[in-house]
VMD Tcl script that builds the backbone (N, CA, C; Angstrom):
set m [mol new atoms 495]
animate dup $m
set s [atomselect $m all]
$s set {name element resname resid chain x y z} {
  {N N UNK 1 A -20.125 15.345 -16.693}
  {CA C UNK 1 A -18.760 15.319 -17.187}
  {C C UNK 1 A -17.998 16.584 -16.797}
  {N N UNK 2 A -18.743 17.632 -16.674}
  {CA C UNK 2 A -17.976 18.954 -16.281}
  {C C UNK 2 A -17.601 18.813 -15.108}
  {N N UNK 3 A -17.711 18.173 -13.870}
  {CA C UNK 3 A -16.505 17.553 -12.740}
  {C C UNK 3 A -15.420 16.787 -12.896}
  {N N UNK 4 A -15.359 16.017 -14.115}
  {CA C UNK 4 A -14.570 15.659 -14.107}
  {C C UNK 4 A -13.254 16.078 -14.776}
  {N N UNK 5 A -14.159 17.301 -16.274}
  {CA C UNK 5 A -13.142 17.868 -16.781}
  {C C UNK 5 A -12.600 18.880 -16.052}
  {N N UNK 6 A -12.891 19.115 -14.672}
  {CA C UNK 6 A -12.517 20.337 -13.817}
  {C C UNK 6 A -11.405 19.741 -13.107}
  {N N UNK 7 A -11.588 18.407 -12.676}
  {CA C UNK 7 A -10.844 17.803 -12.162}
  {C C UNK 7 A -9.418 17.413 -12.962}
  {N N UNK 8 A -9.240 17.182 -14.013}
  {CA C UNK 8 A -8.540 17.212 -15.593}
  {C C UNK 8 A -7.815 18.356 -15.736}
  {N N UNK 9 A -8.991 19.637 -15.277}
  {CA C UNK 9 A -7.878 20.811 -15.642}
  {C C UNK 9 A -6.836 20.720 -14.202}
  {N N UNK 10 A -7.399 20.341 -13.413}
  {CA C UNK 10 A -6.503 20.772 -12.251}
  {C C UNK 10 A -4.881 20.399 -12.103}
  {N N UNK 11 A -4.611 19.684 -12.718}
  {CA C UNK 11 A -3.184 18.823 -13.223}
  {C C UNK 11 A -2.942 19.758 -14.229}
  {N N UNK 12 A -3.105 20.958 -14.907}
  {CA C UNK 12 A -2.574 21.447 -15.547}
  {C C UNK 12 A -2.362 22.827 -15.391}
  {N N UNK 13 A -1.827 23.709 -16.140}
  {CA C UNK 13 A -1.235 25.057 -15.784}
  {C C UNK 13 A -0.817 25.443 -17.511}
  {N N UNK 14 A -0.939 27.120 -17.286}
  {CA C UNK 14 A -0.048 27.743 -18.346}
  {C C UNK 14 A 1.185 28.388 -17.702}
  {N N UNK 15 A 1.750 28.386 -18.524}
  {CA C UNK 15 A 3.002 29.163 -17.938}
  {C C UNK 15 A 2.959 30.512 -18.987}
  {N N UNK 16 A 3.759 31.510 -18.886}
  {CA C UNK 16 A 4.100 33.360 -18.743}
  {C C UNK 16 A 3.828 32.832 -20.692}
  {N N UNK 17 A 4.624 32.530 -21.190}
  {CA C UNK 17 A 4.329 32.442 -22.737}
  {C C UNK 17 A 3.084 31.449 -23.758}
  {N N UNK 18 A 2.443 30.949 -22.275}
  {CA C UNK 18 A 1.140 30.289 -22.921}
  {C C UNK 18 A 1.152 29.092 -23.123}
  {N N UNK 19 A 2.266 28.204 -22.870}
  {CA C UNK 19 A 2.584 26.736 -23.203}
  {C C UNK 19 A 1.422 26.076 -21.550}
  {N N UNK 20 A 0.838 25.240 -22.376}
  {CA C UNK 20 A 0.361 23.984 -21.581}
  {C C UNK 20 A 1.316 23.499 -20.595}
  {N N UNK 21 A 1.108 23.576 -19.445}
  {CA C UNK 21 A 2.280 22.367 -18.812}
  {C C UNK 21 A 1.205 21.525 -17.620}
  {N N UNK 22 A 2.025 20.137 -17.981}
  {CA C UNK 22 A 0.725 19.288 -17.286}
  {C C UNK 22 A 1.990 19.078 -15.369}
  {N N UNK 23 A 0.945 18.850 -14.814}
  {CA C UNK 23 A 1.992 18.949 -13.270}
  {C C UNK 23 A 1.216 17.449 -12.557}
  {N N UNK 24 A 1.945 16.141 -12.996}
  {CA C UNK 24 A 1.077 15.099 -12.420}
  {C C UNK 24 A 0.887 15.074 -10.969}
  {N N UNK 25 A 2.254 15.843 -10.368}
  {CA C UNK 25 A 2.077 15.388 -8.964}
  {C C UNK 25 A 2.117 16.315 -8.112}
  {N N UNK 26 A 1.632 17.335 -8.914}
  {CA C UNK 26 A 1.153 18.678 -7.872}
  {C C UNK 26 A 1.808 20.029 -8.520}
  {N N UNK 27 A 1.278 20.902 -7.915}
  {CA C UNK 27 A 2.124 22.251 -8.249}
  {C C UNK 27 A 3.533 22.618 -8.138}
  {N N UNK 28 A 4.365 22.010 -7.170}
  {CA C UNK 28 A 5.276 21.790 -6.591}
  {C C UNK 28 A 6.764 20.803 -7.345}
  {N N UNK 29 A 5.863 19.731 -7.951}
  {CA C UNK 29 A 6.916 19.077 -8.239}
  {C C UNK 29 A 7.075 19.330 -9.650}
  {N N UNK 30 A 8.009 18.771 -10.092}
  {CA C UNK 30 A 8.421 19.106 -12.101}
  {C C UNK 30 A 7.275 18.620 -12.743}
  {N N UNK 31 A 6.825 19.220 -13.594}
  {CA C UNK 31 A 5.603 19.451 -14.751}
  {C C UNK 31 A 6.377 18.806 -16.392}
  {N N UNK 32 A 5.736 18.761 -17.443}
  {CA C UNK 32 A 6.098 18.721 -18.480}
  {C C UNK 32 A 5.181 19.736 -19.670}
  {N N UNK 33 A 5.744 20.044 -20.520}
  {CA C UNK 33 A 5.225 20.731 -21.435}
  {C C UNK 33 A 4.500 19.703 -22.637}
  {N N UNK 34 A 3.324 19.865 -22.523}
  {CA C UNK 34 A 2.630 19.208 -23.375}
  {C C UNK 34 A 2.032 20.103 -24.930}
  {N N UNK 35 A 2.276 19.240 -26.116}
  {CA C UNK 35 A 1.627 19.765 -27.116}
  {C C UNK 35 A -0.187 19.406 -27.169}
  {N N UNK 36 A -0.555 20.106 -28.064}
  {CA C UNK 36 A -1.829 19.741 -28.290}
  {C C UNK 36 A -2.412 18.832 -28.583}
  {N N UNK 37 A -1.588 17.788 -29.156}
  {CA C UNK 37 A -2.005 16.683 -29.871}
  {C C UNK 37 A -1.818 15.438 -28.653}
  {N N UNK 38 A -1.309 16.249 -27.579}
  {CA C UNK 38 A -1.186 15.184 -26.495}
  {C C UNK 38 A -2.015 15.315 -24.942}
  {N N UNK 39 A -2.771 16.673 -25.284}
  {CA C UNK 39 A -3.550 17.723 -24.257}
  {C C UNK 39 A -4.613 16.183 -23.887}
  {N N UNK 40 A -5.464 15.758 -25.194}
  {CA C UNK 40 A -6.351 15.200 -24.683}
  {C C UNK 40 A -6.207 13.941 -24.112}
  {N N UNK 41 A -4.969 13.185 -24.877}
  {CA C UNK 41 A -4.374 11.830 -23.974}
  {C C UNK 41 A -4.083 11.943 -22.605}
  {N N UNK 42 A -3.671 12.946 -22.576}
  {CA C UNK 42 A -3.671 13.004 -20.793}
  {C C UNK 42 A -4.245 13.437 -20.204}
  {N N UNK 43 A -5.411 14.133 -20.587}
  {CA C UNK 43 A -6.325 14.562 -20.114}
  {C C UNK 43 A -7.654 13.106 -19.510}
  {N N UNK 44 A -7.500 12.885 -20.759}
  {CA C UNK 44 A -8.486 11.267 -20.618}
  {C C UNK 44 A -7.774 10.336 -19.334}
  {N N UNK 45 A -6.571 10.217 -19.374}
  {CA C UNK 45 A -5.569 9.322 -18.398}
  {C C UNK 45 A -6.338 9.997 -17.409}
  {N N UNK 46 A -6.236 10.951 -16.916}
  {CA C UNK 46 A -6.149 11.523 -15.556}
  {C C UNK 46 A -7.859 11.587 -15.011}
  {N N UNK 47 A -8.933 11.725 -16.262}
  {CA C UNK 47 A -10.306 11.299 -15.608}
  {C C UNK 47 A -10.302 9.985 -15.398}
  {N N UNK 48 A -9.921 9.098 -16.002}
  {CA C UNK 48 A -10.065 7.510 -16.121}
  {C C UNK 48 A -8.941 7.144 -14.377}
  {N N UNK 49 A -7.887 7.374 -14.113}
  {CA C UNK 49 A -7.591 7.393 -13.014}
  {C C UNK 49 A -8.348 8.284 -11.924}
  {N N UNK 50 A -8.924 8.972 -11.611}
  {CA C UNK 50 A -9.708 9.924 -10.549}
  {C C UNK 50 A -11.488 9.005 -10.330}
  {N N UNK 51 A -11.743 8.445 -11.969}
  {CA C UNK 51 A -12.830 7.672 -11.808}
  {C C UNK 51 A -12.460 6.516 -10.985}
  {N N UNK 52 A -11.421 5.797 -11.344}
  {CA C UNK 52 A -11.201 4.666 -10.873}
  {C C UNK 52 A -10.445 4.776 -9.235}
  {N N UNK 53 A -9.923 5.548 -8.919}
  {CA C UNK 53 A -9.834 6.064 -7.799}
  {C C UNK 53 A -10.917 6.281 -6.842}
  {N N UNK 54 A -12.300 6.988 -7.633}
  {CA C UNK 54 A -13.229 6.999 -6.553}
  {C C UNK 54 A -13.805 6.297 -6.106}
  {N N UNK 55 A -14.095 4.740 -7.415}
  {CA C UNK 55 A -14.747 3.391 -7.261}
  {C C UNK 55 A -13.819 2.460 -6.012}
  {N N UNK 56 A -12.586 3.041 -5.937}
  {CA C UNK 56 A -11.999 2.244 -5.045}
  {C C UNK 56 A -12.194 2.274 -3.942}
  {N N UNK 57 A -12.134 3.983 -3.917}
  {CA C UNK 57 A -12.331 4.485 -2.713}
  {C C UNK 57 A -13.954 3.815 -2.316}
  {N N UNK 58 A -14.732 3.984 -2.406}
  {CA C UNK 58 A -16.166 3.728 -2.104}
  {C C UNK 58 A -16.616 2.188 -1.876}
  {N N UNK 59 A -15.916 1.739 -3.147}
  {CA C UNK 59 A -16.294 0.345 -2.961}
  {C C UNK 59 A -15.210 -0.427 -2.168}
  {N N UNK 60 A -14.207 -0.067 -1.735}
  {CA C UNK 60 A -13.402 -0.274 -1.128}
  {C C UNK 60 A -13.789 -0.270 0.783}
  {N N UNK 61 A -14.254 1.095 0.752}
  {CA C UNK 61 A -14.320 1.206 1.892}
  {C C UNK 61 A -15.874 0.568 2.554}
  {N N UNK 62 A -16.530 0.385 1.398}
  {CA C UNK 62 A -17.765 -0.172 1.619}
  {C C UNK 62 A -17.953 -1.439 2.237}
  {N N UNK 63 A -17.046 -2.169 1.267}
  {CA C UNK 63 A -16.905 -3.770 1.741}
  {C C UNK 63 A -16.214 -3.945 2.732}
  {N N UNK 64 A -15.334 -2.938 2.854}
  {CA C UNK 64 A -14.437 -3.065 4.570}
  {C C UNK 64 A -15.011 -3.054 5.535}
  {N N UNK 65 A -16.403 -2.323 5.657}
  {CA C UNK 65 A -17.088 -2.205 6.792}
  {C C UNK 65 A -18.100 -3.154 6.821}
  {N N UNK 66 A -18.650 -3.714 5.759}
  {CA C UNK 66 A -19.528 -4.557 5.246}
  {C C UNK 66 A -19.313 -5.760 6.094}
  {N N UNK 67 A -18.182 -6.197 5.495}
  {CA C UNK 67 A -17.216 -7.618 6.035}
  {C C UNK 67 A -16.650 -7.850 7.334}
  {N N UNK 68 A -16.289 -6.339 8.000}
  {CA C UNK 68 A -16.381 -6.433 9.700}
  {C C UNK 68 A -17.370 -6.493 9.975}
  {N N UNK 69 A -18.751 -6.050 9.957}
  {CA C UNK 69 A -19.693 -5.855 10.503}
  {C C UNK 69 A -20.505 -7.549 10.409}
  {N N UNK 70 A -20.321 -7.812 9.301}
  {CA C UNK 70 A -21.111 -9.217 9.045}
  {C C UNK 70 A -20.130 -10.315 10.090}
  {N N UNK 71 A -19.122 -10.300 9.748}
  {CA C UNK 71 A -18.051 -11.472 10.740}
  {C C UNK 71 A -18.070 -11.010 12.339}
  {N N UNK 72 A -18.086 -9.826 12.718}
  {CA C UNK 72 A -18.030 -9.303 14.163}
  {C C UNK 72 A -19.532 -9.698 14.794}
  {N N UNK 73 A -20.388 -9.265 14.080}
  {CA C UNK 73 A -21.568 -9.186 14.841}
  {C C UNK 73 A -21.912 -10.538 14.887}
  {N N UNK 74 A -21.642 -11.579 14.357}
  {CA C UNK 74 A -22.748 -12.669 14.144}
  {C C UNK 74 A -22.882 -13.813 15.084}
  {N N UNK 75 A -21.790 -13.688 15.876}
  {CA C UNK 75 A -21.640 -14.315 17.254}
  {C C UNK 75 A -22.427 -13.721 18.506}
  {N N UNK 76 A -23.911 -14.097 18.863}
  {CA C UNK 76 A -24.254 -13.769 19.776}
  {C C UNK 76 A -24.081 -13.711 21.668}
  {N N UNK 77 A -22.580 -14.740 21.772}
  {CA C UNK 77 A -22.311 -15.080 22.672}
  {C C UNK 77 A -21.208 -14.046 23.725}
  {N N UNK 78 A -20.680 -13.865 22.254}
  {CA C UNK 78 A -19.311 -12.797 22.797}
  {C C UNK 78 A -20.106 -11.807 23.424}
  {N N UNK 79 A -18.941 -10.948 24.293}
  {CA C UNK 79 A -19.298 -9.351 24.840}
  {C C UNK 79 A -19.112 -8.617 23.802}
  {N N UNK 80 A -19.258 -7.414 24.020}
  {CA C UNK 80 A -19.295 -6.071 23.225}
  {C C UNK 80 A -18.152 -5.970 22.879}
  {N N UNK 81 A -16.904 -5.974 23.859}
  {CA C UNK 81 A -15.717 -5.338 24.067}
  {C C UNK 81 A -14.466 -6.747 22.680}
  {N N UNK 82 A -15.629 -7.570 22.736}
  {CA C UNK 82 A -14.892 -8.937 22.231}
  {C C UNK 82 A -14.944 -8.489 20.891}
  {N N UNK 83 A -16.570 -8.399 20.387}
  {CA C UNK 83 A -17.101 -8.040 18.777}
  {C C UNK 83 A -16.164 -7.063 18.598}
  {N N UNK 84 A -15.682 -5.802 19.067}
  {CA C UNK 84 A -15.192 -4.720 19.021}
  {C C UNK 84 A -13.863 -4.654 18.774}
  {N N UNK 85 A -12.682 -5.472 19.138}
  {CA C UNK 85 A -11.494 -6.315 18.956}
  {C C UNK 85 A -11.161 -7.078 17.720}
  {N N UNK 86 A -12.162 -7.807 17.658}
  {CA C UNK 86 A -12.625 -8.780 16.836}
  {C C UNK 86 A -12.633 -8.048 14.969}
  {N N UNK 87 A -13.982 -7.162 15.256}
  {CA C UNK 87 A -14.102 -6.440 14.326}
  {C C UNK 87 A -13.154 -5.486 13.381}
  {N N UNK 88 A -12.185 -4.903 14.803}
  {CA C UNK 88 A -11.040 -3.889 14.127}
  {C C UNK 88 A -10.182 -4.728 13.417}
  {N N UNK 89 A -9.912 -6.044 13.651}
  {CA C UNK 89 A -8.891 -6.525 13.587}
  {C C UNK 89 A -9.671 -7.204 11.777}
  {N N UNK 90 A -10.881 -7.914 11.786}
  {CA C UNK 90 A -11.502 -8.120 10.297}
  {C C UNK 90 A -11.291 -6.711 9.667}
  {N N UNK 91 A -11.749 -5.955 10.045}
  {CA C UNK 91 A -11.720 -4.035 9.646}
  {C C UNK 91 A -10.285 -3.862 8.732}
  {N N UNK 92 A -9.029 -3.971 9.565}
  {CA C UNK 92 A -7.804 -4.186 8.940}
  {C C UNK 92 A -7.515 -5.142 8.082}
  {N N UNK 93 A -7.893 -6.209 8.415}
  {CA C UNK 93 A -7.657 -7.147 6.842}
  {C C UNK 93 A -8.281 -6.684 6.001}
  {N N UNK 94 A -9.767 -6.721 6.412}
  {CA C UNK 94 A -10.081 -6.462 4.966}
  {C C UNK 94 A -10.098 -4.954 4.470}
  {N N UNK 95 A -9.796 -3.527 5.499}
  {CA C UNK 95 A -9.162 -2.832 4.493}
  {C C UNK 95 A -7.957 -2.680 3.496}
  {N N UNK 96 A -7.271 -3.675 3.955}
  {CA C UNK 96 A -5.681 -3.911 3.284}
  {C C UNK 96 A -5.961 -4.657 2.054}
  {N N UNK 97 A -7.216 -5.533 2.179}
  {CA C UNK 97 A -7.222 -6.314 0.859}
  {C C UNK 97 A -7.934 -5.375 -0.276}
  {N N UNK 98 A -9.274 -4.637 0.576}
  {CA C UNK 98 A -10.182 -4.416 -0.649}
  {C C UNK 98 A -10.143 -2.532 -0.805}
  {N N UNK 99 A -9.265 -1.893 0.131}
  {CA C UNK 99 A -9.288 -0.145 0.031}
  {C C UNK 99 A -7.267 -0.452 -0.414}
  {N N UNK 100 A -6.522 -0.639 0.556}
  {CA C UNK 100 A -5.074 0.008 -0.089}
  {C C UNK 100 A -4.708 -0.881 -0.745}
  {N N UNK 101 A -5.083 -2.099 -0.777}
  {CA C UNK 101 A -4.292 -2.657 -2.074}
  {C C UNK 101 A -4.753 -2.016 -3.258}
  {N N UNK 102 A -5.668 -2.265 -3.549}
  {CA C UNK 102 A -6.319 -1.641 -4.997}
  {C C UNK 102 A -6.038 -0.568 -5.592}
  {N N UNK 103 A -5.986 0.569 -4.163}
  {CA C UNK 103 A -5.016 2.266 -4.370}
  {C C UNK 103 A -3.523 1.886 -4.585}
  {N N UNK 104 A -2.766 1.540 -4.181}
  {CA C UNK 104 A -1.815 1.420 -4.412}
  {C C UNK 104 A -1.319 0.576 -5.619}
  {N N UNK 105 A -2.068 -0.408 -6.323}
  {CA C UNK 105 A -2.017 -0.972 -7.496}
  {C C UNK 105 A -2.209 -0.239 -8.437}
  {N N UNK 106 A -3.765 0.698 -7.985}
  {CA C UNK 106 A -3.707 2.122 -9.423}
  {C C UNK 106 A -2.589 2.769 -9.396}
  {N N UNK 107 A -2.236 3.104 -8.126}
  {CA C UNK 107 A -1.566 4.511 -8.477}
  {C C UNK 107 A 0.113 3.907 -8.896}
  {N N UNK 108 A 0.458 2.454 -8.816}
  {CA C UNK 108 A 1.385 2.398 -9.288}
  {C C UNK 108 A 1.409 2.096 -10.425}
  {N N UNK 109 A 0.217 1.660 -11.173}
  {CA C UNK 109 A 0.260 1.377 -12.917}
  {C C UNK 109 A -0.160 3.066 -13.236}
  {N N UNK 110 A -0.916 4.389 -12.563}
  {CA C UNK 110 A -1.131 5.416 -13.221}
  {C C UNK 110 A 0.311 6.230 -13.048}
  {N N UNK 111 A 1.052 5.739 -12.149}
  {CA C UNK 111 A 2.353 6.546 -12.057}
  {C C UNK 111 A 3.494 5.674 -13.425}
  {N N UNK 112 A 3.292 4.605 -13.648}
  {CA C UNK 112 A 4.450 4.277 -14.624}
  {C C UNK 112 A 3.581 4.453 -15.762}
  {N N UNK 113 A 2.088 4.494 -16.497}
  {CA C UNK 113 A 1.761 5.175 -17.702}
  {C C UNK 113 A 2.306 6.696 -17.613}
  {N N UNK 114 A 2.144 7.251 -16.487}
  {CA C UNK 114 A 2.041 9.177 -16.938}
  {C C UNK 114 A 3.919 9.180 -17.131}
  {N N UNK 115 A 4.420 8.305 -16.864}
  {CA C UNK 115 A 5.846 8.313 -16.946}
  {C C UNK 115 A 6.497 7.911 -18.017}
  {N N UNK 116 A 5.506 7.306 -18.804}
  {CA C UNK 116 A 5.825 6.138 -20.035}
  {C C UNK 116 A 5.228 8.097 -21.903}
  {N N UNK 117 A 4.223 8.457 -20.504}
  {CA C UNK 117 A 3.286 9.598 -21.698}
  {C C UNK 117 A 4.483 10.956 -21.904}
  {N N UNK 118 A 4.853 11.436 -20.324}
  {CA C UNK 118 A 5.741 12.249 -20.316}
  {C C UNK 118 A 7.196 12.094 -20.904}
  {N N UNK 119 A 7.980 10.728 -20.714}
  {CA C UNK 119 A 9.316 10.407 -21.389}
  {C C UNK 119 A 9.653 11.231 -22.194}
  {N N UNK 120 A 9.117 11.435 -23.071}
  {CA C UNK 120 A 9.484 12.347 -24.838}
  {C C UNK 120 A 9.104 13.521 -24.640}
  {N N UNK 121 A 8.553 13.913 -23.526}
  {CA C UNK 121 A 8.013 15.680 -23.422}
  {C C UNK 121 A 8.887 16.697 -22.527}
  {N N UNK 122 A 9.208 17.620 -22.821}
  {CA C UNK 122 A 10.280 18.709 -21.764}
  {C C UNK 122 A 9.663 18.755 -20.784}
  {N N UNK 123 A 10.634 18.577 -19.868}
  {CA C UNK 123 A 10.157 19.091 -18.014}
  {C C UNK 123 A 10.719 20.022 -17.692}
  {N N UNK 124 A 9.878 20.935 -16.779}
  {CA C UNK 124 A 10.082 22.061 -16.699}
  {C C UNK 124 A 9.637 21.737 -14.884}
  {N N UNK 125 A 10.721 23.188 -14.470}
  {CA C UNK 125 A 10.534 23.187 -13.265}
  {C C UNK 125 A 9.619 24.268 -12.812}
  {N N UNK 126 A 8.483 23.600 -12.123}
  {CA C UNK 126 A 7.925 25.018 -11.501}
  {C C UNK 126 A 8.382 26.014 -10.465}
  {N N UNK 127 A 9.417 25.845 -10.136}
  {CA C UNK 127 A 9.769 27.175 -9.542}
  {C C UNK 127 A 10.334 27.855 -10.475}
  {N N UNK 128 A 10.643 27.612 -11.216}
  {CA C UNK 128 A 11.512 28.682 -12.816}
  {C C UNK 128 A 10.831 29.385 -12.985}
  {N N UNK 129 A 9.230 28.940 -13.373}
  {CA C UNK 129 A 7.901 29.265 -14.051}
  {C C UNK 129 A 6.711 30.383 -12.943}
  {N N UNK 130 A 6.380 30.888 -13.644}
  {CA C UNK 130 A 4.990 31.708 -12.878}
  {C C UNK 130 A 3.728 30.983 -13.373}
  {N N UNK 131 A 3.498 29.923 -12.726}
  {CA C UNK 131 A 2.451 29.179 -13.604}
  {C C UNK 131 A 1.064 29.641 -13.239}
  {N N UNK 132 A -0.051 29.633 -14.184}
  {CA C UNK 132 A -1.283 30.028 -13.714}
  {C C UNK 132 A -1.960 29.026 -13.620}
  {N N UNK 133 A -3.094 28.764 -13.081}
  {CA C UNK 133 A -4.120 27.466 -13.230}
  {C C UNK 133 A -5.034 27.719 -13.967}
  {N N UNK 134 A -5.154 26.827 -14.716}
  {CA C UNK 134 A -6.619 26.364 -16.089}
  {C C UNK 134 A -7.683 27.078 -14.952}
  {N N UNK 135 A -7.877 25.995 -14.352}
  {CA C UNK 135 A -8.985 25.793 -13.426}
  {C C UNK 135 A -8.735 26.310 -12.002}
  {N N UNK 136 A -9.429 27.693 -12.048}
  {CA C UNK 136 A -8.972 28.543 -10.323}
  {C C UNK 136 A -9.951 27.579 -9.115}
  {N N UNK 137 A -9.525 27.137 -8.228}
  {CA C UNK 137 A -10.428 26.717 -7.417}
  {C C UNK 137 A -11.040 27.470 -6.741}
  {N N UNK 138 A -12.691 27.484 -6.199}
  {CA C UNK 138 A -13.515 27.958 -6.119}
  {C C UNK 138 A -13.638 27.845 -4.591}
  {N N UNK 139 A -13.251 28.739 -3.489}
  {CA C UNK 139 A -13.294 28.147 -2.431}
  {C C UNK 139 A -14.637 28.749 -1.992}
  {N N UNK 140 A -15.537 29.924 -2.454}
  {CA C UNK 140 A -17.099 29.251 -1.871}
  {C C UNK 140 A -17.836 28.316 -2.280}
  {N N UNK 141 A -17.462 27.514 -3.572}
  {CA C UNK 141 A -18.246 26.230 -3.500}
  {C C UNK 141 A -17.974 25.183 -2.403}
  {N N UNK 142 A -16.248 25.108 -2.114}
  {CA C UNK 142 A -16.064 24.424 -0.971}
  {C C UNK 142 A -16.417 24.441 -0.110}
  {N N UNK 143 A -16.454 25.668 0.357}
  {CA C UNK 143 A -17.141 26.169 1.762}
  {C C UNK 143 A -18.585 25.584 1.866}
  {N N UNK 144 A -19.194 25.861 0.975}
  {CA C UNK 144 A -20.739 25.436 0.993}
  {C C UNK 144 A -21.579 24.034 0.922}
  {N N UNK 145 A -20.153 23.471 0.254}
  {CA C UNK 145 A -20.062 21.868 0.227}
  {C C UNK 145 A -20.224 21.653 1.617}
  {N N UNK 146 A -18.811 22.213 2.353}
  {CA C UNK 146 A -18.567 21.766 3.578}
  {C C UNK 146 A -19.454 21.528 4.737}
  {N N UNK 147 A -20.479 23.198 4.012}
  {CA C UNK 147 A -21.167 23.137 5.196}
  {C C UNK 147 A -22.646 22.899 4.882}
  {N N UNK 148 A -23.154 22.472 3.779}
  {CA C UNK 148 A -24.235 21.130 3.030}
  {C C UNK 148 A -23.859 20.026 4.360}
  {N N UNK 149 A -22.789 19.474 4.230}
  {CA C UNK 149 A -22.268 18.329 4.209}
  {C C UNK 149 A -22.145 18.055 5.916}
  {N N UNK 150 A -21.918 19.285 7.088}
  {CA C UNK 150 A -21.635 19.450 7.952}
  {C C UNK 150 A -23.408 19.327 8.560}
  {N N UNK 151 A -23.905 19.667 8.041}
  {CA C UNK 151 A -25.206 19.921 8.537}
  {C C UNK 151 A -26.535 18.676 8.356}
  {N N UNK 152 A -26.249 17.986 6.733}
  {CA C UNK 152 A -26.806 16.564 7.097}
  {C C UNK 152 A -26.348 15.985 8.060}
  {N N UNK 153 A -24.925 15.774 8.276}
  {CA C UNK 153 A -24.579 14.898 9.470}
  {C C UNK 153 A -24.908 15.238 10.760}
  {N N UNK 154 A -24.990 16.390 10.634}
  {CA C UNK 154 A -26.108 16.722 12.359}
  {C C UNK 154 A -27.592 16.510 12.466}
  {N N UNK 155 A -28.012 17.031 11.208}
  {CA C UNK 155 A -29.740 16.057 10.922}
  {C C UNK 155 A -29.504 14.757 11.376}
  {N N UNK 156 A -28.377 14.038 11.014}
  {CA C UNK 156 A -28.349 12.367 10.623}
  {C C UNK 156 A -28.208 12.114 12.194}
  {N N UNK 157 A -27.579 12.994 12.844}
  {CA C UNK 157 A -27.148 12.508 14.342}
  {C C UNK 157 A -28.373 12.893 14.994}
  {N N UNK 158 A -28.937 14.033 14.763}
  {CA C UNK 158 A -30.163 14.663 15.607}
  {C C UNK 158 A -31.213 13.231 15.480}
  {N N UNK 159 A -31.408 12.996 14.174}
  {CA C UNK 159 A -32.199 11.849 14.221}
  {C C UNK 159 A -32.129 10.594 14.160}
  {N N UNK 160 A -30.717 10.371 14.397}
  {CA C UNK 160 A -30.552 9.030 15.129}
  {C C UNK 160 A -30.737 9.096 17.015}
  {N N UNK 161 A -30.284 9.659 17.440}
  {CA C UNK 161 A -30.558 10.334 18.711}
  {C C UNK 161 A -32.206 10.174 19.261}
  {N N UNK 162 A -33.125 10.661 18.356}
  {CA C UNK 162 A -34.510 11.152 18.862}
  {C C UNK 162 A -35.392 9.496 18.000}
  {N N UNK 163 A -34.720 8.804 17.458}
  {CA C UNK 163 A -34.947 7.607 17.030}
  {C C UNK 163 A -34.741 6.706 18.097}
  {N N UNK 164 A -34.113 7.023 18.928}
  {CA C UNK 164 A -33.431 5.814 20.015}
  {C C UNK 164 A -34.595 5.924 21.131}
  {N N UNK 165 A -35.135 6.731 21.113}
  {CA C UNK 165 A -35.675 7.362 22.649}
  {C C UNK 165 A -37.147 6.326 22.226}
}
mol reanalyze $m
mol bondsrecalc $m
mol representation Tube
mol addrep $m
């Protein structure tokens, strides 16, 4: 749960006199000042959208490739260059059905709730403000992610490579 409440703080900020201000759509754009009694409602909104965001993402992109791969390949007759045509073109449908529709359905029911939560709360502009972040981001964990992450995929290639031979 502590990723996700990190992720939770990141939509939020104090400003110079200590007030909460939540910033749905970045640092950049207008924020609102939230009380306490409303810290955790939107706090919950914003894991419950980032969860459901990632299921989309994944399972989204899963079945996209899933569903080209099963319809492209299964014709043994075609050429390569045919499956390959063939495939991008299943690839695009079915990313449109099962990755951006679904994103774009969340993010337009999580954009008219956070709009429906904020209504009654002061907006404040962040350039007025010296805002600080809850949550400082950590850029050597990133880094180290990156390069975790950079380095299986060269295992993964090294040994797909020495698998073929």
């Amino acid at each position: 749960m502590g990723m996700w409440d990190n992720l939770a703080d990141r939509q939020f900020a104090k400003d110079e006199s200590g007030k909460l201000v939540f910033l749905p759509r970045g640092p950049r754009r207008a924020g609102y000042i939230v009380d306490a009694t409303d810290e955790q409602k939107i706090k919950s909104l914003v894991k419950i959208y980032a969860v459901a965001a990632v299921l989309i993402n994944v399972m989204g992109s899963t079945a996209s490739i899933v569903t080209a791969q099963m319809l492209a390949w299964d014709d043994r007759c075609a050429s390569l260059a045919q499956k390959l045509k063939f495939g991008l073109v299943i690839y695009a449908i079915s990313g449109a059905l099962f990755y951006i529709g679904p994103g774009l359905l969340l993010w337009n029911v999580y954009r008219r709730v956070v709009n429906g939560l904020c209504s009654s709360l002061t907006t404040v502009d962040p350039a007025s403000l010296r805002l600080m972040p809850l949550a400082p981001a950590s850029r050597r964990a990133v880094l180290i992610l990156t390069a975790a992450g950079l380095l299986l995929l060269g295992l993964a290639i090294v040994a797909a490579i020495s698998y073929r031979r």
